[in-house]
C-alpha positions in Angstrom: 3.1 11.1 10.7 4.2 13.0 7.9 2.3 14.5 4.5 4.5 12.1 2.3 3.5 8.9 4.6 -0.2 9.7 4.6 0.2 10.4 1.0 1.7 7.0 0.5 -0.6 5.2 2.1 -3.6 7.0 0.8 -1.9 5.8 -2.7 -1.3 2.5 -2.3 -5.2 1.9 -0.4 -7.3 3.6 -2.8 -5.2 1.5 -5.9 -5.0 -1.9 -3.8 -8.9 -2.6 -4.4 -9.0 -2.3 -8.0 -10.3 -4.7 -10.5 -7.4 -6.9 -12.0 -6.8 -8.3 -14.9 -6.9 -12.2 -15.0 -3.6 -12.8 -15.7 -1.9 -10.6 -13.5 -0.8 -12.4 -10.2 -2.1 -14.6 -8.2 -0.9 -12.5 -5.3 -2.6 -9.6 -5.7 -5.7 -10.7 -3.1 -3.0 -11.6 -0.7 -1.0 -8.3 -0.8 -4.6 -6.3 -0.6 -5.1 -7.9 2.7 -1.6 -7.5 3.6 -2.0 -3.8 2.8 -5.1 -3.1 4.5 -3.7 -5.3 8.1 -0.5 -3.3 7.9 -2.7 -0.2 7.9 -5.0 -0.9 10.8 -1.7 -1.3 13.1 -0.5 1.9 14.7 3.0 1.8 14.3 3.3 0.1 11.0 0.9 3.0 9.7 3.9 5.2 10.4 6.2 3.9 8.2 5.7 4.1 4.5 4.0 1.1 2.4 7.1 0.6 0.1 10.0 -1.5 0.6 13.0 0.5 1.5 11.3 3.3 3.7 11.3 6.0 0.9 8.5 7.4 -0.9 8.0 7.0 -4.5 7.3 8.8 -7.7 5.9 5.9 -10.2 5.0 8.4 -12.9 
């Protein structure tokens, strides 16, 4: 696995537990259990957590 996939993930699990806002979507309990399955498999872990395959720079 590479720096950029560990880096992803490390991102997008250490952000996918914090508190939301009320009015943000109704989804977003969903997708942090989707998240957190998709990293306990293997072979998904080894692909990076954003649609598309690519890393991303949300600055």
């Amino acid at each position: 696995m590479t720096n950029a996939v560990e880096a992803a993930w490390h991102k997008i699990l250490t952000t996918v537990g914090e508190p939301r806002r009320p009015e943000e979507s109704p989804l977003a309990a969903p997708f942090a259990q989707l998240v957190l399955e998709a990293h306990a498999e293997p072979l998904l872990r080894q692909l990076y957590p954003w649609a598309g395959g690519r890393a991303r720079d949300n600055r």
